[in-house]
N, C-alpha and C positions, 0 to 999 in steps of 0.2 A: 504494500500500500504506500501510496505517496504521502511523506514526512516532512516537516520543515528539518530545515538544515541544521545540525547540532551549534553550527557557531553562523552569524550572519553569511551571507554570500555577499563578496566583493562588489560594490559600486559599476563596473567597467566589465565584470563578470557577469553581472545581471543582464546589462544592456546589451551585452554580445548575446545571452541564451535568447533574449526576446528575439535579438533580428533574426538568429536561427528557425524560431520558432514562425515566425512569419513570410519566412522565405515562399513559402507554397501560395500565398495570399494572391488574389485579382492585384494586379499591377496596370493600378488607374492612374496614376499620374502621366504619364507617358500619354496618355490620350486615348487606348487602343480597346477600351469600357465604356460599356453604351449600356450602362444602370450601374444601379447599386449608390453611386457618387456621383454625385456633381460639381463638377470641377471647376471654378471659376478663377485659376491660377494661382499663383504665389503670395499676391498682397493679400488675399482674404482669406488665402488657409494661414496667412503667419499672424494678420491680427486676429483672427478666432482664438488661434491656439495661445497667444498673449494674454487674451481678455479672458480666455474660459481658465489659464491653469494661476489669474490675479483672483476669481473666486472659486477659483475650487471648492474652497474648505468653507466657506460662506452657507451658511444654512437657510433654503427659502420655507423654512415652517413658517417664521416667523415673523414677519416684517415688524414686530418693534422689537427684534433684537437687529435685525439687518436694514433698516429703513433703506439703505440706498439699494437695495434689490426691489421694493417697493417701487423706487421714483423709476428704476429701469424698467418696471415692467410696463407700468402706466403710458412711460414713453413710447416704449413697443407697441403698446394696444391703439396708440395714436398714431402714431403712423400705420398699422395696420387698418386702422378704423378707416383713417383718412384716402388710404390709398383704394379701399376697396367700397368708397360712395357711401361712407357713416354719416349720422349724424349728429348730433350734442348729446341723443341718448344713445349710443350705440357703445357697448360695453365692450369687453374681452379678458381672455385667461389666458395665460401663458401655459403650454404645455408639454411634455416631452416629446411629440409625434402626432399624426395623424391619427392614427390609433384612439390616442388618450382624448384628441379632439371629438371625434367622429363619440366615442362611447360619452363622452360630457352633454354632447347633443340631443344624445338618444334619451338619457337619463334624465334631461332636462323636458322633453317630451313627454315623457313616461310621469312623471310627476306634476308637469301642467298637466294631464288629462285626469289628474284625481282629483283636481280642483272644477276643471270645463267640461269634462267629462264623466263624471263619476258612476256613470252606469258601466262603463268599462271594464271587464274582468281581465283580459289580456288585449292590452295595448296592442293596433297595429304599424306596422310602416311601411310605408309603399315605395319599393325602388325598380329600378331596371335591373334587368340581367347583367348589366354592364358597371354596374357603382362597385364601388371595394368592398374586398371582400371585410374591412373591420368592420361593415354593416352587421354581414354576418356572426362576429364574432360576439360585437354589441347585444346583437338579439337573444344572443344562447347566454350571455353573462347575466343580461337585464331581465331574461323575464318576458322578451315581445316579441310577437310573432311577424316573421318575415312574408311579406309578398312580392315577390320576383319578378316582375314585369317583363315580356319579352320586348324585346330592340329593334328597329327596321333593321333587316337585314343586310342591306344596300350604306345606310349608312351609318350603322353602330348607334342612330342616336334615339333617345327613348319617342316612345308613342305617346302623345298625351290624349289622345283620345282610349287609347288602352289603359292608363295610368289612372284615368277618368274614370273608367269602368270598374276597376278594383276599388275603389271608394265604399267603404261598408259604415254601420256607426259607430265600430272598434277603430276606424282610421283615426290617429292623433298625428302623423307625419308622413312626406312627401320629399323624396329626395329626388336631387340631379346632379349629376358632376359636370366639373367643370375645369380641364375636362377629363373622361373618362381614362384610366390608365392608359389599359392596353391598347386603345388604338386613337386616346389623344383627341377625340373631338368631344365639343361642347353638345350636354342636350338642349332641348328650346325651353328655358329655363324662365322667358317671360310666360311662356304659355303656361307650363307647368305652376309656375307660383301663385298663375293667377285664377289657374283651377285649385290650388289649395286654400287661396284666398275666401273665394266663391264658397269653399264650402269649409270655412270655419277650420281650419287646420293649420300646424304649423309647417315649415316649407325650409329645410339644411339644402347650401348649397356645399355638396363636397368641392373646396375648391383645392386640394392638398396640394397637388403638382403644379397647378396653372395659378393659382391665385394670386401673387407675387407678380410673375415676368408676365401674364397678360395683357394686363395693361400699358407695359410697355412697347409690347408688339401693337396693341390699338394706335400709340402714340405714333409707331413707328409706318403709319399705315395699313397694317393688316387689317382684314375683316375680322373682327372678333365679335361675336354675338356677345348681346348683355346679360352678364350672369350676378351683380353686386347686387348692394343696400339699395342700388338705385329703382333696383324693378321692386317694382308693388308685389308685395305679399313673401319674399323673401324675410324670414326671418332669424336664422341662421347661417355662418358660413367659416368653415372649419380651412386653415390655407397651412400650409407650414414653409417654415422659413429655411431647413435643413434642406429640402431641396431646389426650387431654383432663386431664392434668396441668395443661398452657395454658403449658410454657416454651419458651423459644427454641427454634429448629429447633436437631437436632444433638445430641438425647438420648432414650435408651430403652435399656433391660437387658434380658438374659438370665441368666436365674435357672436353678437347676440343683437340684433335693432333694440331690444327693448331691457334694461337692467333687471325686470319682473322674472326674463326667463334663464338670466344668468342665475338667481337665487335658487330658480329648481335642479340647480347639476352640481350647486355646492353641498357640504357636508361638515356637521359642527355635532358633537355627543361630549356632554356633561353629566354622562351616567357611570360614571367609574370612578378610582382612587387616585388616578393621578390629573394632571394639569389639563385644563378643556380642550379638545381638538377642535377646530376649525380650520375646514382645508379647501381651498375652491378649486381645484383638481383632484384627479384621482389619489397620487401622490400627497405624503405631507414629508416625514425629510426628505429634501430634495438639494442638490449641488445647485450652487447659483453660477457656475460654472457656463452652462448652456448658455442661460438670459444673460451673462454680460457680455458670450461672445456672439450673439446674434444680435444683441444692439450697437456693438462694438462695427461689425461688419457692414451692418445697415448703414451707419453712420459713416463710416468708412470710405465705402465705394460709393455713396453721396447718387444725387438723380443723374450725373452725368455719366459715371461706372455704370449704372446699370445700364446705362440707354446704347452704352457700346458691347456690352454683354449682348442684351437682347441683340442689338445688329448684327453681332458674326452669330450669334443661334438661327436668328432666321435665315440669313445667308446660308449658314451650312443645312440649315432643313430643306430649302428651297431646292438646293444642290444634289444634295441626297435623294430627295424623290425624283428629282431627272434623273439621276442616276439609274435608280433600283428602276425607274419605269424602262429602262433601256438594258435591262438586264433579260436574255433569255431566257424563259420559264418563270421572271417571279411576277408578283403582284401585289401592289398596296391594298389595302383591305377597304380600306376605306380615305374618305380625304379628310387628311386634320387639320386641328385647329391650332393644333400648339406642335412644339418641337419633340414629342411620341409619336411614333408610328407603328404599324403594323405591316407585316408582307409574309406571302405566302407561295408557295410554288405547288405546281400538277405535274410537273416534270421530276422533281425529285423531292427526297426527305426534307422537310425542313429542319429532323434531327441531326441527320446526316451532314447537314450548311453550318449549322451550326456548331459542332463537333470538327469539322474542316476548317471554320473560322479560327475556332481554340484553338488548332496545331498551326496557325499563322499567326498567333500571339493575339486577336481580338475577343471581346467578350460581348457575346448579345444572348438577348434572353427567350428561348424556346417557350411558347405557351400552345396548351393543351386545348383540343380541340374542346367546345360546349353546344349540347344540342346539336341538331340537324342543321343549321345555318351557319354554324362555326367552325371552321375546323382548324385544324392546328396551323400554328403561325409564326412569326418571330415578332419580337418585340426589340425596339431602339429608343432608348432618351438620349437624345441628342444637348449635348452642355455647349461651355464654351473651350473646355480642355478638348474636344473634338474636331471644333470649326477648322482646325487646319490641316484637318489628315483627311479630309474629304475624298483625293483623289486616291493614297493608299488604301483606303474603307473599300470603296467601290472595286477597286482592285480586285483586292483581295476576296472580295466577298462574289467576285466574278468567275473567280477562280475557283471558287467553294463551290459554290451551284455546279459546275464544268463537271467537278470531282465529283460530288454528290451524286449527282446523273448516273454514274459509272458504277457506284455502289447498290445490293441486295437490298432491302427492305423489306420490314413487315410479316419475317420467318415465325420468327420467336410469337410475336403480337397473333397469328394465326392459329399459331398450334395449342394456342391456352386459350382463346378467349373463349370456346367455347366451356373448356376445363371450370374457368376461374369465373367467367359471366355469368355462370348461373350459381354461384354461391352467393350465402346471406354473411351481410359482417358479423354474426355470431359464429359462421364456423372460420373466420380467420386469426385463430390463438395466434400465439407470438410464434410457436413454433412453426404452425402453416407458413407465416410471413417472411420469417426468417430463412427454412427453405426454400420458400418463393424467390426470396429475392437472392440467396445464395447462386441457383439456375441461373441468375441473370450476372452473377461475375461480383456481388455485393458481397463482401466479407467484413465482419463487425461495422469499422469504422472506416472501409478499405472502398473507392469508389474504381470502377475501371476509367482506366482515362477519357475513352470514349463510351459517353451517353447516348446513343441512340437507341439501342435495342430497348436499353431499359425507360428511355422516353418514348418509344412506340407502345412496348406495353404498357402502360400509364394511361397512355392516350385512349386505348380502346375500353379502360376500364371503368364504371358509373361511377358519377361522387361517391355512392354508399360503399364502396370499396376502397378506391383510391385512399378516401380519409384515412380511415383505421390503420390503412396499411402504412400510408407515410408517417402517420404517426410513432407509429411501433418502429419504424425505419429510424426515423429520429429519436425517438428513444436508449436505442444500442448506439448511435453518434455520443451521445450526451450519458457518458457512464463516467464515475470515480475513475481520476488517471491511478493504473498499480506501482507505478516508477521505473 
């Protein structure tokens, strides 16, 4: 079993085991990472990391031991407010991710409707097939039943005449993003808010990826449909700052039109021995670490950093989708609104492209096919640490598909789905999964270099399988190191 050291370990000894330790890591600075980070260059990862390691040790429980995390945060929620069409009552919380956003929203919903609603036994919410999954996550934590809306299929974006239809007298909330992850467009968010308006409901815009840099693509001339405070009946809107703000992990708000509904996602109990909690996030100790390096950055790179950010993102999106449209066999999925996209091929794996990409040293994100109208695809968030590798991207990624073409597919995915499709997740113990995944080249914490096989069979298997099994997957990753 793994022990601490009987005498400290050396200073200079430490910091060589970590770089060792991370040698195997996504190597995003170089530019050749299309997720996970967003790279907005040298000056805003070195004031982050100035600003975040001057609080570290600063505790945000409490602002009247910390006041100046208090005035930071307020600041934050003003220019968040401001940038995103607030008004004199538009509130906000600081929070560690989209996640903790997105579940503060729901919570907040969930508890206005015990006051506007009180015939409600389990809260509803109405989303597209298309919103994040911490919808999902929210609803299985909180208590509230999800309604899944399906998405034109042409253009990823929600139906609000469908979203209309799911309205029952359990509905308390109505989501849009803005935009959508995987394939980056906005849904029609005047329309949808003004059908939750109509009918007495609250209305979160997810705005976690796009809410920041959109409006500077509006500035910049882009079409950007209106998703803020500014549309009627929007009354939430969750953005974060960790991604294309460009500050350290461990920041993003939730914003509120009205102070009444930020009350229902806070949390305060004076029924115990010790000191009162009061917490308006999820979190109570928390690092002040994040919030001074996201105010730190904000401030930093100023309206004129971003507006040249945003120009090389659009440029290199703009670029990349002439590209990829000029690429044999693929295909954008749909037309975005932001700098995500989606593409697909009928000519070869998209696992296989992707997997060919990684032996050329780039990282893009394979996503699994859903429903009949979906099928599997790849995924790109384009930053500004990208904008100048545009022409080796295309390259290279031209070269993948060529390769890809050439390769088998879909063996392995054939000879089990039948096997493996007609079981219920009760009969996949750890051991069924373990040996499942073993067949595919998976040993403990041991991945084969190349994913396809094991992302083909993935692909053909239903959520009600998929889950359990990744989960158990990830469970043997996440075990006591023995030394």
């Amino acid at each position: 079993m793994f022990k601490l050291p009987a005498q400290g370990t050396q200073e200079d000894a430490l910091f060589e085991q970590l770089e060792t330790y991370r040698q195997n890591d996504l190597k995003w600075r170089g530019g050749k990472a299309f997720g996970y980070v967003y790279n907005a260059g040298k000056k805003a990862e070195m004031i982050g990391k100035r600003a975040f390691a001057m609080y570290l040790s600063e505790n945000g429980l409490d602002p009247t031991a910390f006041p100046s995390l208090m005035r930071l945060e307020n600041e934050v929620m003003a220019l968040a407010a401001g940038h995103l069409g607030g008004a004199e009552s538009t509130v906000g919380t600081f929070t560690s991710g989209g996640t903790e956003s997105i579940m503060l929203a729901d919570k907040s919903a969930r508890e206005w409707a015990k006051i506007h609603k009180p015939h409600t036994e389990t809260p509803e919410m109405i989303l597209p097939t298309t919103a994040h999954a911490a919808f999902h996550k929210a609803a299985h934590y909180l208590g509230l039943k999800l309604i899944n809306v399906p998405v034109n299929p042409e253009t990823m974006r929600a139906v609000p005449s469908a979203m209309k239809a799911a309205i029952n007298d359990n509905t308390v909330l109505m989501v849009g993003s803005s935009p959508s992850y995987a394939h980056g467009v906005v849904d029609p968010i005047e329309e949808l808010a003004g059908i939750a308006k109509d009918a007495g409901l609250l209305f979160h815009v997810d705005a976690c990826v796009g809410g920041w840099l959109l409006p500077f693509f509006k500035r910049l001339g882009a079409d950007v449909p209106a998703f803020d405070f500014s549309v009627p009946g929007v009354t939430s809107i969750s953005m974060d700052l960790h991604k294309y703000a460009f500050t350290p992990k461990g920041a993003s708000v939730i914003l509120y039109a009205r102070p009444e509904l930020r009350q229902h996602h806070a949390f305060a109990c004076d029924e115990w021995t010790g000191y009162t909690i009061i917490n308006m996030a999820v979190q109570s100790s928390k690092s002040g670490g994040p919030l001074a390096a996201a105010w730190a950055v904000l401030n930093g790179l100023g309206d004129e950093g971003y507006m040249e950010l945003a120009q090389s993102v659009l440029d290199a999106t703009a670029a990349i989708k002439e590209g990829i449209a000029a690429i044999d066999g693929l295909d954008i999925v749909s037309r975005p609104d932001f700098c995500m996209l989606a593409f697909t091929s009928s000519q070869a794996s998209v696992f296989h492209i992707a997997d060919e990409m990684s032996e050329r040293g780039w990282y893009i994100q394979p996503q699994f096919a859903f429903g009949e109208n979906h099928k599997e695809n790849i995924h790109i968030s384009i930053s500004p640490g990208n904008a100048h590798l545009v022409e080796p991207f295309l390259q290279a990624l031209a070269e993948s598909v060529e390769a890809a073409k050439a390769l088998p597919s879909g063996q392995m995915a054939a000879m089990l789905e039948g096997q493996i499709g007609a079981m219920n997740p009760s009969d996949l113990g750890p051991e069924v999964i373990e040996g499942f995944m073993g067949m595919l080249g998976v040993q403990g914490a041991s991945l084969p270099e190349r994913m396809a096989t094991i992302n083909e069979v993935l692909n053909i298997l239903p959520p009600k399988l998929k889950e359990p099994m990744l989960i158990t997957f990830m469970g043997q990753l996440f075990r006591p190191s023995k030394g």
